[in-house]
KOLLUMKOL-364337 format. One record per residue (C-alpha): residue number from 1; residue in three letters; x, y, z. Coordinates in Angstrom, 3 decimals. Example, Ala and Ser with C-alpha at 12.3 -4.5 7.8 and 13.67 -1.06 7.14 Angstrom:
// KOLLUMKOL-364337
1, Ala, 12.300, -4.500, 7.800
2, Ser, 13.670, -1.060, 7.140
END
This chain:
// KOLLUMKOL-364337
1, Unk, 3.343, 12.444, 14.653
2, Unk, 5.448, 9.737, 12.987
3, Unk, 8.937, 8.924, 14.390
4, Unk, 11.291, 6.204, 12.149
5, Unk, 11.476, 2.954, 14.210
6, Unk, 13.303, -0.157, 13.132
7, Unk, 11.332, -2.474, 10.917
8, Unk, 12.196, -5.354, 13.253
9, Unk, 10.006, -4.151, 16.173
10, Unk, 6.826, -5.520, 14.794
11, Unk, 4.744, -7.884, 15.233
12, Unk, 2.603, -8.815, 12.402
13, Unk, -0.521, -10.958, 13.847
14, Unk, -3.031, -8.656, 12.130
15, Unk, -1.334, -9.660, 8.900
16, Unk, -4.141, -11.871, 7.460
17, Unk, -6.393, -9.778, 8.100
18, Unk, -5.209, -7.492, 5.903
19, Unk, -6.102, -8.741, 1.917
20, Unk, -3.182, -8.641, -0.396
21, Unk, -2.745, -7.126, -4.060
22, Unk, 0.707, -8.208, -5.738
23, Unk, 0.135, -5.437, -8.898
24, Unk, -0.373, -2.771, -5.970
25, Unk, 2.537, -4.114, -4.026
26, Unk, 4.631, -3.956, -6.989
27, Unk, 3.717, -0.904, -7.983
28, Unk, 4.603, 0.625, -4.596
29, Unk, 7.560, -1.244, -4.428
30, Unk, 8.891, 0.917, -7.395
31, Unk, 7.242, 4.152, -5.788
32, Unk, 9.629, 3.366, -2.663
33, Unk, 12.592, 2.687, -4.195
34, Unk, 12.448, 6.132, -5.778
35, Unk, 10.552, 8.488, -3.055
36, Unk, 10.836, 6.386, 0.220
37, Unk, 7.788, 5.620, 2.231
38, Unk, 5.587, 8.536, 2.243
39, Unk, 2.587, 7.566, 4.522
40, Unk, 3.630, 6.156, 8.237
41, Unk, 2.904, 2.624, 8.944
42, Unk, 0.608, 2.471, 11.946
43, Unk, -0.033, 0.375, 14.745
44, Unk, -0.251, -0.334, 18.685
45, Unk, 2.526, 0.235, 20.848
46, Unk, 2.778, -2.590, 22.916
47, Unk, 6.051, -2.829, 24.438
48, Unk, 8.416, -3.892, 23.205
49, Unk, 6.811, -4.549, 20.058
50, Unk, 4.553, -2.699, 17.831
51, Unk, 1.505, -4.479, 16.698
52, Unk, 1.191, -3.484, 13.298
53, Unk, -2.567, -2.553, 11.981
54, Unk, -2.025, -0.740, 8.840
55, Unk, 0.972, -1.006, 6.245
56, Unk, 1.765, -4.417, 5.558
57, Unk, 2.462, -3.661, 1.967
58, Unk, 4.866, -0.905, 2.876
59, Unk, 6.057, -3.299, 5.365
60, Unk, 7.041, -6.194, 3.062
61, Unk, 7.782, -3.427, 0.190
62, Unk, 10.595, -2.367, 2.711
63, Unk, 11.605, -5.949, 3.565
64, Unk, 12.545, -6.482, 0.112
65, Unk, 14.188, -3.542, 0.100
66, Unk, 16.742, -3.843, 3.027
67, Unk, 15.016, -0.966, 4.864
68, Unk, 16.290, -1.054, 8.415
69, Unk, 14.060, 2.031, 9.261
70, Unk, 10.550, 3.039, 8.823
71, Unk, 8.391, 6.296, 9.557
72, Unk, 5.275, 5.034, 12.415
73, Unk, 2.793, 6.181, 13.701
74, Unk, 0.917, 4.609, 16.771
75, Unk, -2.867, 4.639, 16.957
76, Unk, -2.954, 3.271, 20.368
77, Unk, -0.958, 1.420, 23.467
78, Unk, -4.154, -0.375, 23.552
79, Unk, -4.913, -2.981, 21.334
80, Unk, -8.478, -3.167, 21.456
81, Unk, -8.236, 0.903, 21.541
82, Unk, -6.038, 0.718, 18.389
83, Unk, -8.359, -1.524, 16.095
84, Unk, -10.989, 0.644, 17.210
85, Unk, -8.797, 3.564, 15.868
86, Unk, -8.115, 2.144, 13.175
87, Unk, -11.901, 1.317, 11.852
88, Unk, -12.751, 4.829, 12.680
89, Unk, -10.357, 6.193, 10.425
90, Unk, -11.007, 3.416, 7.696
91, Unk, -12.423, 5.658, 5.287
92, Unk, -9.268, 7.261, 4.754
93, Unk, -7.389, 4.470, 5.144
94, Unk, -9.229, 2.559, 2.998
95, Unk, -10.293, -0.079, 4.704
96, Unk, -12.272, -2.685, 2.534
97, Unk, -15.722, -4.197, 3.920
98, Unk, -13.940, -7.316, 4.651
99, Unk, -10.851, -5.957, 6.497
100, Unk, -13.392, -3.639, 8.464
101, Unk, -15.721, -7.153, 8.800
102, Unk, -12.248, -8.982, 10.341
103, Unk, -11.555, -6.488, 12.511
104, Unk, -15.338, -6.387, 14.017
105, Unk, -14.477, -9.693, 14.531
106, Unk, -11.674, -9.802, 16.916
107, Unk, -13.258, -7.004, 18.700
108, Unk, -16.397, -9.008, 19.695
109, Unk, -15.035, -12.364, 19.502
110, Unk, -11.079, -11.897, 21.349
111, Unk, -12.363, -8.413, 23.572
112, Unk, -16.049, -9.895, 24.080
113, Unk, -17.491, -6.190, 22.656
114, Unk, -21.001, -6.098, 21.927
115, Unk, -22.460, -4.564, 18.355
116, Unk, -23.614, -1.205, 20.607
117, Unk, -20.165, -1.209, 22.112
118, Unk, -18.508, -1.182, 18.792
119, Unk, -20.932, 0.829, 17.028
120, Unk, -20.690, 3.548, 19.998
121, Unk, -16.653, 3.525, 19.957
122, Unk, -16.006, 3.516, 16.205
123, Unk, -18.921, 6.427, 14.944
124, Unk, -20.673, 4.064, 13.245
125, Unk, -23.919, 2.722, 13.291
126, Unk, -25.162, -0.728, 15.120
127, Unk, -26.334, -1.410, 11.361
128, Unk, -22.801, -0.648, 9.993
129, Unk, -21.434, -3.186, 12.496
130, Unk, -24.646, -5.546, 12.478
131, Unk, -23.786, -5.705, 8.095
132, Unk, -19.849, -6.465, 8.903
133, Unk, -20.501, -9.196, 11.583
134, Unk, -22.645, -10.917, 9.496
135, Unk, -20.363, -11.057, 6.508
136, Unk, -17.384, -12.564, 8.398
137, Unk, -20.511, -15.063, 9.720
138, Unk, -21.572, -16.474, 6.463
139, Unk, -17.885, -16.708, 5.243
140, Unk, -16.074, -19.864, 5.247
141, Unk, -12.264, -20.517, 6.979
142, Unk, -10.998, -21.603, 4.026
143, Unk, -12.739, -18.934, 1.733
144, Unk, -12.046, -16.021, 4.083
145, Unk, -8.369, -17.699, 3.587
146, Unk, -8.167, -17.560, 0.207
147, Unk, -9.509, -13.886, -0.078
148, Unk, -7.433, -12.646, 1.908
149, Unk, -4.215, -14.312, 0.859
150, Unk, -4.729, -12.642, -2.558
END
């Protein structure tokens, strides 16, 4: 269930992750100004912030516009728990390989997960992580940079 929180309580590490699109942020730029934000932002609750893990473009969309209030919903008060969440549901988030690859990432390399562990958690197949982790392993700093900053 979303509730409206203020726009100041997050924290926005999982930013880069996260690859940008400024025609698509535009475009939903003008979609807000005229219908609001229709879809909640989500994230971990992690007093006293929330960690947020999917909405960035809604997020800065509402920056821009003075928005002092936005609707949320939280995945998790785990963080760990929350990406997790978050990759399960990536499919209908829509998720890209590399945002799902970055997020694989933190899991084994920040929460020391194994491939099985991941694989068991999310729904998806040791293969499914196995491709992902080997993506973000053949990928440069700098290029994963790049990609990512749009």
């Amino acid at each position: 269930m979303a509730e409206q929180v203020e726009i100041s309580s997050f924290d926005l590490r999982y930013e880069g992750f996260r690859m940008r699109s400024p025609g698509t942020e535009k475009a939903m730029l003008l979609s807000i100004l005229q219908k609001g934000i229709i879809d909640p932002l989500h994230g971990i609750d992690a007093k006293p912030w929330r960690i947020l893990l999917d909405g960035f473009k809604r997020y800065r969309c509402a920056s821009k516009l003075g928005m002092a209030m936005v609707p949320y919903c939280s995945l998790s008060s785990d963080e760990a728990s929350g990406i997790i969440e978050l990759i399960r549901i990536s499919n209908a988030k829509s998720l890209s390989i590399l945002e799902q690859a970055r997020f694989i990432d933190e899991l084994r390399s920040v929460y020391k997960m194994s491939v099985s562990e991941i694989a068991g958690l999310t729904d998806k197949s040791k293969g499914w992580v196995g491709m992902r982790v080997g993506i973000i392993g053949q990928m440069s700093p700098c290029v994963m940079n790049k990609i990512f900053s749009g």
